[in-house]
PyMOL Python script that loads the backbone (N, CA, C, O; Angstrom):
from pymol import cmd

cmd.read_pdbstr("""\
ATOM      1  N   UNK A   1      10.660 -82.554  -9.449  1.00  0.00           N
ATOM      2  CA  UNK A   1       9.278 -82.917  -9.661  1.00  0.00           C
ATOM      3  C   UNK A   1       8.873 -84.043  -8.699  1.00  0.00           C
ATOM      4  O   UNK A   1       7.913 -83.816  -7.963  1.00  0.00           O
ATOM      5  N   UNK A   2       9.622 -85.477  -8.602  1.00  0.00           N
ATOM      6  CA  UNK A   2       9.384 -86.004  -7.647  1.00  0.00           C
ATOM      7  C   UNK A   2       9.383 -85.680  -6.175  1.00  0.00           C
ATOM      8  O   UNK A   2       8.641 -86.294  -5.408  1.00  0.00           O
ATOM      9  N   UNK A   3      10.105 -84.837  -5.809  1.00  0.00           N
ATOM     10  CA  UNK A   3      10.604 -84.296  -4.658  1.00  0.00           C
ATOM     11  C   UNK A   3       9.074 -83.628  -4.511  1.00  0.00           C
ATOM     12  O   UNK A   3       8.161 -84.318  -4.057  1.00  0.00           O
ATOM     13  N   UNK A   4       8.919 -82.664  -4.799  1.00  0.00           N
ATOM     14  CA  UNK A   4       7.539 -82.058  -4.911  1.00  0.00           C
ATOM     15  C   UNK A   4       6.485 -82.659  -4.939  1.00  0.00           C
ATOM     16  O   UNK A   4       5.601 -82.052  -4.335  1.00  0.00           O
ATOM     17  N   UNK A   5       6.064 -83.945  -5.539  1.00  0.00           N
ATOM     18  CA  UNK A   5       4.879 -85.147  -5.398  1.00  0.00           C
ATOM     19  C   UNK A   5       4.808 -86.038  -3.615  1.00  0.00           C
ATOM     20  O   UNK A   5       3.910 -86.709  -3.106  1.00  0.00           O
ATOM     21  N   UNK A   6       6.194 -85.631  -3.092  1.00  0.00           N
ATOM     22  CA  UNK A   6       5.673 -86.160  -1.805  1.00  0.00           C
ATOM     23  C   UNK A   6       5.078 -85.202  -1.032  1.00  0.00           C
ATOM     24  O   UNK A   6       4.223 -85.907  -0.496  1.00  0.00           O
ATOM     25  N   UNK A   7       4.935 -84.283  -0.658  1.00  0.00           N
ATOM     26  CA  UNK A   7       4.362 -83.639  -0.018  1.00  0.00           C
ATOM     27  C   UNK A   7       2.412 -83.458  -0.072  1.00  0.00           C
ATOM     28  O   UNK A   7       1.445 -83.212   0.649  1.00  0.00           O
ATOM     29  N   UNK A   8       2.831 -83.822  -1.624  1.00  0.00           N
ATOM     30  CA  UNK A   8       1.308 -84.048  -2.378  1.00  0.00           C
ATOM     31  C   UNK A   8       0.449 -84.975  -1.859  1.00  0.00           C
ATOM     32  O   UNK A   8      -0.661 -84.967  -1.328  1.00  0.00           O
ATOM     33  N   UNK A   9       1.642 -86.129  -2.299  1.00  0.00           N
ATOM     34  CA  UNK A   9       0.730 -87.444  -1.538  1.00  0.00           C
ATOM     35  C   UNK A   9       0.529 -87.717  -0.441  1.00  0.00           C
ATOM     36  O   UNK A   9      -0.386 -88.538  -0.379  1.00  0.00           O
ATOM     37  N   UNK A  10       1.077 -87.345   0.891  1.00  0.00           N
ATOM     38  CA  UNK A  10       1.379 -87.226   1.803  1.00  0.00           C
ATOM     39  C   UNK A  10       0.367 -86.336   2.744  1.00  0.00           C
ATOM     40  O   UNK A  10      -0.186 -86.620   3.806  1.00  0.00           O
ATOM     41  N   UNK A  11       0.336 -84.847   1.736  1.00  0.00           N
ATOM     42  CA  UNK A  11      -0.315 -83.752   2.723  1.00  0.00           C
ATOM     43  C   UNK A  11      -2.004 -83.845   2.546  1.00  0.00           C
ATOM     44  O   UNK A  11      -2.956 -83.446   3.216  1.00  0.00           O
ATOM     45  N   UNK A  12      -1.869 -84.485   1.456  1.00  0.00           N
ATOM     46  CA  UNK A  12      -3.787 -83.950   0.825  1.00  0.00           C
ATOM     47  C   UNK A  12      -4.331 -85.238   1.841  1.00  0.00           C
ATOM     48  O   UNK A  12      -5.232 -84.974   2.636  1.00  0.00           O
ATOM     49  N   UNK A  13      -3.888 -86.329   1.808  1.00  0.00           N
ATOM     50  CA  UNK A  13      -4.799 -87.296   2.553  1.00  0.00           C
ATOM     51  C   UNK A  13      -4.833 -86.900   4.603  1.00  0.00           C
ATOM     52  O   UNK A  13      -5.555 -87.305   5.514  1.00  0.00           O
ATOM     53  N   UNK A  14      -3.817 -86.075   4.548  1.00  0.00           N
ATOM     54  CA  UNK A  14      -4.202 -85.695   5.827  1.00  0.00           C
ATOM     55  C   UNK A  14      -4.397 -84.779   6.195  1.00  0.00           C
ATOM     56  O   UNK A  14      -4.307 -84.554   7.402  1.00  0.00           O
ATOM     57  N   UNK A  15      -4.795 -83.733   5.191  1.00  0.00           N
ATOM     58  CA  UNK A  15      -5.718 -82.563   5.101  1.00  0.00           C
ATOM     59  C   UNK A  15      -7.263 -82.816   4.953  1.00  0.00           C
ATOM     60  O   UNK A  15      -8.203 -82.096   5.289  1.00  0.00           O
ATOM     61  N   UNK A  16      -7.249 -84.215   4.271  1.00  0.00           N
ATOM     62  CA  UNK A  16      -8.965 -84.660   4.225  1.00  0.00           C
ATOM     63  C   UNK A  16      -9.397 -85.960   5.061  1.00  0.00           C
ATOM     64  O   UNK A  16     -10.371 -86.663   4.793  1.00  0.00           O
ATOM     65  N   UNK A  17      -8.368 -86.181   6.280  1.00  0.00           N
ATOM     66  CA  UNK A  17      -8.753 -86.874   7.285  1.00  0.00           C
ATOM     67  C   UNK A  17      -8.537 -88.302   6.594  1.00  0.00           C
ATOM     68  O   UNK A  17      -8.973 -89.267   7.222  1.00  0.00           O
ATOM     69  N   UNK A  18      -7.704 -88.614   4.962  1.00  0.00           N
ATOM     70  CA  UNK A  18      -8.311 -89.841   4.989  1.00  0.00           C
ATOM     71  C   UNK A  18      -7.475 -91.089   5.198  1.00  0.00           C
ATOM     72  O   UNK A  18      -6.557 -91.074   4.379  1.00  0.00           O
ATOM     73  N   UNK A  19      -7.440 -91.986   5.846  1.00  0.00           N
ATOM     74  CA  UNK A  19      -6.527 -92.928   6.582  1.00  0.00           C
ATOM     75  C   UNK A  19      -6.771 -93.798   5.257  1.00  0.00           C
ATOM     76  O   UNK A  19      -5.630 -93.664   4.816  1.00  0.00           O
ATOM     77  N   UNK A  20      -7.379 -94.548   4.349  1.00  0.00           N
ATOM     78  CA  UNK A  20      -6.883 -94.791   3.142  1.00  0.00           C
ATOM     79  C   UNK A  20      -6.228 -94.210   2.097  1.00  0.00           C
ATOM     80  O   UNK A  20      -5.528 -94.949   1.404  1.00  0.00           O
ATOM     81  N   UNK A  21      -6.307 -92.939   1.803  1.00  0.00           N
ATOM     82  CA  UNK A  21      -5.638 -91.634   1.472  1.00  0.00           C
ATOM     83  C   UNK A  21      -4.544 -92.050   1.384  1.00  0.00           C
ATOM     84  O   UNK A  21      -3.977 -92.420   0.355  1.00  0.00           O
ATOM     85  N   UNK A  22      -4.050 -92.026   2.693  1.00  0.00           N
ATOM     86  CA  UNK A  22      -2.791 -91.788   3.521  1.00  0.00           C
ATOM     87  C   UNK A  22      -2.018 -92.542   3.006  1.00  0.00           C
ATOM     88  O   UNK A  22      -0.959 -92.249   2.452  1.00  0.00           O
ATOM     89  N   UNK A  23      -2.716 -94.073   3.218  1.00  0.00           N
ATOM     90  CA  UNK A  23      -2.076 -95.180   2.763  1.00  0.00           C
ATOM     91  C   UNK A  23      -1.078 -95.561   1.116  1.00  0.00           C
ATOM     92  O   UNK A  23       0.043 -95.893   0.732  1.00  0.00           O
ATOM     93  N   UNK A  24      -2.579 -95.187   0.568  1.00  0.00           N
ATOM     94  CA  UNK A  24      -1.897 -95.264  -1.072  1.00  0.00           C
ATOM     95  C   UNK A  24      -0.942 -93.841  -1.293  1.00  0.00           C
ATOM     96  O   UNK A  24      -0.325 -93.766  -2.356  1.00  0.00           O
ATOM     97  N   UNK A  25      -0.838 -92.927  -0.487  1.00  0.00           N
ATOM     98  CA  UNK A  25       0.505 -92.100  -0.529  1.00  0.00           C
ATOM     99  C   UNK A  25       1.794 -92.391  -0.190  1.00  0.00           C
ATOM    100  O   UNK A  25       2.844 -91.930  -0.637  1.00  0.00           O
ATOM    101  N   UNK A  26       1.583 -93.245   0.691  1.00  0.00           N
ATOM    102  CA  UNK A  26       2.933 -94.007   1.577  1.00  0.00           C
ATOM    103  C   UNK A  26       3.371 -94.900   0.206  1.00  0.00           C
ATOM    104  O   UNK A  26       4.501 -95.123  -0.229  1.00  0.00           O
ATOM    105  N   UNK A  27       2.072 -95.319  -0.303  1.00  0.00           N
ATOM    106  CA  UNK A  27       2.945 -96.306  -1.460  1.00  0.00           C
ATOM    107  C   UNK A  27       3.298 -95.821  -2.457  1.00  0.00           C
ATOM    108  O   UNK A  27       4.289 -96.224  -3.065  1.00  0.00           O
ATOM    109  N   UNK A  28       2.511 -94.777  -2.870  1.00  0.00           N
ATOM    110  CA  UNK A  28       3.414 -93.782  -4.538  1.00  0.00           C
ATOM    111  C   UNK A  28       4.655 -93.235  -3.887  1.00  0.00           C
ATOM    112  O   UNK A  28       5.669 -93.212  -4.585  1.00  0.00           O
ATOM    113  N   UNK A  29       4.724 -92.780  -2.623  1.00  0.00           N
ATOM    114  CA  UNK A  29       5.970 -92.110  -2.685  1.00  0.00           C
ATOM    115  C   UNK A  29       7.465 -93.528  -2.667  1.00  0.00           C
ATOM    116  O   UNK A  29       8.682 -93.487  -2.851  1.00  0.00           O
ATOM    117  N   UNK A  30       6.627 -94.435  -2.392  1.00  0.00           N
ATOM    118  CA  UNK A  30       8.062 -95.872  -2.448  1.00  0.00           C
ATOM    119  C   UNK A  30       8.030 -96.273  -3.688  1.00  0.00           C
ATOM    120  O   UNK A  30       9.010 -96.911  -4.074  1.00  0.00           O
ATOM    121  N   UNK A  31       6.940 -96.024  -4.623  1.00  0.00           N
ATOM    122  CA  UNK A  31       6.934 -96.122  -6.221  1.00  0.00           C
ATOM    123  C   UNK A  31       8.136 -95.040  -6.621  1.00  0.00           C
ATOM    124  O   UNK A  31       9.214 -95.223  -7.185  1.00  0.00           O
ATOM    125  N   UNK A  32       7.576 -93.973  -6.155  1.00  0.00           N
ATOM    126  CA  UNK A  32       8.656 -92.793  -6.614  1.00  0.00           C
ATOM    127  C   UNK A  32      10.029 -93.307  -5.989  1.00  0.00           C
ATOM    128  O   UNK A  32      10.794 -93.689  -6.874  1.00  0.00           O
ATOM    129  N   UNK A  33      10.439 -93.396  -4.965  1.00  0.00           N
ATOM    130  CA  UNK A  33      11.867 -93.538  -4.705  1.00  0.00           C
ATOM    131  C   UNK A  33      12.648 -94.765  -5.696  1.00  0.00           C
ATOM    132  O   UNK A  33      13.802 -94.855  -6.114  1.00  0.00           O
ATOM    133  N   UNK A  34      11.231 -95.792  -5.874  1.00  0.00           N
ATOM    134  CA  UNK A  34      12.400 -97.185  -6.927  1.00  0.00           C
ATOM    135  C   UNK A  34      12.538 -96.391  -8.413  1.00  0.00           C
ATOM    136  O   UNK A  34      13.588 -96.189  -9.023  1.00  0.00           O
ATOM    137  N   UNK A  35      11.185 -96.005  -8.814  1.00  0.00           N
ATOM    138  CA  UNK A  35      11.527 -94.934  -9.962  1.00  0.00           C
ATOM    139  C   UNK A  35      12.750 -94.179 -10.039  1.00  0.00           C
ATOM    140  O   UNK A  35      13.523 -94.427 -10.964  1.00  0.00           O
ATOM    141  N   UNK A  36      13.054 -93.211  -9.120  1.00  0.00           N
ATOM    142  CA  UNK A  36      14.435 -92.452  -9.345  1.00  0.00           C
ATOM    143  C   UNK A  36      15.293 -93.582  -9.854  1.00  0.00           C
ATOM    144  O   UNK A  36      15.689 -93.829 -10.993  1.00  0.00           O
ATOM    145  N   UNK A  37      15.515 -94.344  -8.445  1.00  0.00           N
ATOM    146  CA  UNK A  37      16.540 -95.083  -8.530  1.00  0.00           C
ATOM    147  C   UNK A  37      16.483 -95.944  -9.781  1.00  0.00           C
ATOM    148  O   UNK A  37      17.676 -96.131 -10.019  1.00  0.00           O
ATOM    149  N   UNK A  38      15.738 -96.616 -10.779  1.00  0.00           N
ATOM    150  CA  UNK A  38      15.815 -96.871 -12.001  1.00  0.00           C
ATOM    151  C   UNK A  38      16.285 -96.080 -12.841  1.00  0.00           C
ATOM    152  O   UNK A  38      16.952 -96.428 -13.815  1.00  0.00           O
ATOM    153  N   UNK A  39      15.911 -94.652 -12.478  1.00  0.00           N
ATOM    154  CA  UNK A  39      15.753 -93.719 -13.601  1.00  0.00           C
ATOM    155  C   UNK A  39      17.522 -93.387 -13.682  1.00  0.00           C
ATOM    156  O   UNK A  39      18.196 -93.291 -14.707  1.00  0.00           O
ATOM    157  N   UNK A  40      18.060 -93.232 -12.007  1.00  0.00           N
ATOM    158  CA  UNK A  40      19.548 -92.883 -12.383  1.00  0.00           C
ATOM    159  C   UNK A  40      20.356 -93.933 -12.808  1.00  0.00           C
ATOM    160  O   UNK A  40      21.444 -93.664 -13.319  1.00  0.00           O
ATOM    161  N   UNK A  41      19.985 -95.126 -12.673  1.00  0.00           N
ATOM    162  CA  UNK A  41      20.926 -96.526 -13.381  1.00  0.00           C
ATOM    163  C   UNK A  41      20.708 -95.974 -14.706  1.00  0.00           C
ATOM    164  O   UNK A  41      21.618 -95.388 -15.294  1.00  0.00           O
ATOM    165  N   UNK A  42      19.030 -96.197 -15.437  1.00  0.00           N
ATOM    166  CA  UNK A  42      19.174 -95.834 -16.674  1.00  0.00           C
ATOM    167  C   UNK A  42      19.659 -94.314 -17.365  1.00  0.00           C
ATOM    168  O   UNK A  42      19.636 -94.133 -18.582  1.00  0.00           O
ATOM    169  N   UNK A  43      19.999 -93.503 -16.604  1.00  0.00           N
ATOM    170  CA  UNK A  43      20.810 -92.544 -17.395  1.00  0.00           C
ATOM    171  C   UNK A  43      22.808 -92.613 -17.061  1.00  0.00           C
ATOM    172  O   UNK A  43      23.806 -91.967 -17.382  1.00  0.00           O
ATOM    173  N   UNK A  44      22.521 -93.611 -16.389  1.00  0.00           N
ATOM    174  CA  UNK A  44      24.509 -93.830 -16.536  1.00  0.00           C
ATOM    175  C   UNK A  44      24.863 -94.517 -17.436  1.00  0.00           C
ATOM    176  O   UNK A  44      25.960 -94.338 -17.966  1.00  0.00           O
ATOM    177  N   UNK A  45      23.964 -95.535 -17.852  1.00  0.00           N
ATOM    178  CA  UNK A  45      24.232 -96.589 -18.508  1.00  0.00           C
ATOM    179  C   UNK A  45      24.015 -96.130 -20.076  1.00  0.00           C
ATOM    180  O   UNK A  45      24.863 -96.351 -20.941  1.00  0.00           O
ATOM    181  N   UNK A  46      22.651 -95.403 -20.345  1.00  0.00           N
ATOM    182  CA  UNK A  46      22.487 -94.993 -21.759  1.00  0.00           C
ATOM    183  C   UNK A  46      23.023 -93.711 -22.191  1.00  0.00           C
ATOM    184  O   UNK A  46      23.483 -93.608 -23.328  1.00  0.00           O
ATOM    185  N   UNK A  47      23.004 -92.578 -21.269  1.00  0.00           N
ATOM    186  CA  UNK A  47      23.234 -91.169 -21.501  1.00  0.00           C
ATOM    187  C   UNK A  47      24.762 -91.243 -21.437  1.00  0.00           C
ATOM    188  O   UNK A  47      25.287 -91.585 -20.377  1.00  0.00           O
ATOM    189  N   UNK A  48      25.709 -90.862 -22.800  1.00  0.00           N
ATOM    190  CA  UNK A  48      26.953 -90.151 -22.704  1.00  0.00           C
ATOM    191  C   UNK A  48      26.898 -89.258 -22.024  1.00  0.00           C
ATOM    192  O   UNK A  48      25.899 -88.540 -22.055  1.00  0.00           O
ATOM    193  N   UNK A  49      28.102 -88.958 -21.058  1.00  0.00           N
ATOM    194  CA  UNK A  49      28.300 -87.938 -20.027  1.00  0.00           C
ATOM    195  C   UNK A  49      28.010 -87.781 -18.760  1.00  0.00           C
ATOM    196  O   UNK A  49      28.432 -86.878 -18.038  1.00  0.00           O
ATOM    197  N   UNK A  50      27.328 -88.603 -18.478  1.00  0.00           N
ATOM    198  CA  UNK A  50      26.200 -88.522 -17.098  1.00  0.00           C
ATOM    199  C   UNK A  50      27.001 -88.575 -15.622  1.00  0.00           C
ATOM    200  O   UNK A  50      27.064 -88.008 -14.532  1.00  0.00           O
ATOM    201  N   UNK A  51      27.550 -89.650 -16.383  1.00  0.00           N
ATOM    202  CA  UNK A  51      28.702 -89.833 -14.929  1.00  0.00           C
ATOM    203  C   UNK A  51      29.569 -88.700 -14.564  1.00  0.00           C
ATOM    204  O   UNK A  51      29.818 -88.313 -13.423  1.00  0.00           O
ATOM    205  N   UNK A  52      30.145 -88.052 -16.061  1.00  0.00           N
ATOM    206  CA  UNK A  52      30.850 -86.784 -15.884  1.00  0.00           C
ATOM    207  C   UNK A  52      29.883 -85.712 -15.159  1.00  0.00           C
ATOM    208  O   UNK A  52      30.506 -85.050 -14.328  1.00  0.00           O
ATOM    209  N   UNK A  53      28.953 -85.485 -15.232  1.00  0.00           N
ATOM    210  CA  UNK A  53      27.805 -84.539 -14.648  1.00  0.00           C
ATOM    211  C   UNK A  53      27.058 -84.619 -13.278  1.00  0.00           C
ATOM    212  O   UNK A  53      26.319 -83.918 -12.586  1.00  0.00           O
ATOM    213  N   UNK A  54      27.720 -85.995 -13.256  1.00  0.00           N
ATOM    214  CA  UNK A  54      26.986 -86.816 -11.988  1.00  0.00           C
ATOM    215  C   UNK A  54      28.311 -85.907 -10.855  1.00  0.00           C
ATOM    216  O   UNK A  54      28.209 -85.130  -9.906  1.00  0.00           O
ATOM    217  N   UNK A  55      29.302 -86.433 -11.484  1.00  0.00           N
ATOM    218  CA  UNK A  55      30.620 -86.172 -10.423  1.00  0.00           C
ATOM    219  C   UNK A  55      30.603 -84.301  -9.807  1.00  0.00           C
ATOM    220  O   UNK A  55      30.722 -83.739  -8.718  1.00  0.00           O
ATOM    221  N   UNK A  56      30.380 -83.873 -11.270  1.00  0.00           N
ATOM    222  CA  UNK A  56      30.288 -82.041 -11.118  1.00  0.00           C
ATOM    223  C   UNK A  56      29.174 -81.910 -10.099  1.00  0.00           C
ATOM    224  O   UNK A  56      29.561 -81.505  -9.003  1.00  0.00           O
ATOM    225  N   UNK A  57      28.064 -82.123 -10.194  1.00  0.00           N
ATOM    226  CA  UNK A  57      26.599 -81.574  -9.228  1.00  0.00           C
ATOM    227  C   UNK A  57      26.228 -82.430  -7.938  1.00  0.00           C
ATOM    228  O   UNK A  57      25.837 -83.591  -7.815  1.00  0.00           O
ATOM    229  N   UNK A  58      26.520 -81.340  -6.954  1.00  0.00           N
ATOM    230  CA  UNK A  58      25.760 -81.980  -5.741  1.00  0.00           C
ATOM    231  C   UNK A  58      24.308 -81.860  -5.615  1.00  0.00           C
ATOM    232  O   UNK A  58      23.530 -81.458  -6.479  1.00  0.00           O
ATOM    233  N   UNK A  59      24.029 -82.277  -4.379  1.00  0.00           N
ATOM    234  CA  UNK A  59      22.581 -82.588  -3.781  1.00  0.00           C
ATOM    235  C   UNK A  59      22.741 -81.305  -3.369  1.00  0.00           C
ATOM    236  O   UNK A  59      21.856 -80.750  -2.718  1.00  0.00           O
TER     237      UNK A  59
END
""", "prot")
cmd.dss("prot")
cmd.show_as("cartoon", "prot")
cmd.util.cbc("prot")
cmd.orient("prot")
């Protein structure tokens, strides 16, 4: 889902020419990257198993 929101934020402001657009896309998508990265601390730390699941699945 995140993976999919950059292209969003990214493509629409320079599909509609807009150089402020653009801007506040550059910054949700660095919102989104600290997000993940919160999001995977908080599922090692609270979620039983994660790490085990973490180790099984690649990128």
């Amino acid at each position: 889902m995140y993976f999919g929101g950059v292209p969003l934020f990214i493509g629409v402001p320079l599909l509609l020419g807009s150089v402020y657009g653009l801007g506040v896309g550059i910054m949700l998508v660095v919102v989104l990257v600290f997000r993940s990265i919160g999001e995977e601390k908080m599922l090692r730390q609270e979620l039983a198993g994660s790490e085990g699941y973490m180790k099984n699945v690649r990128w």
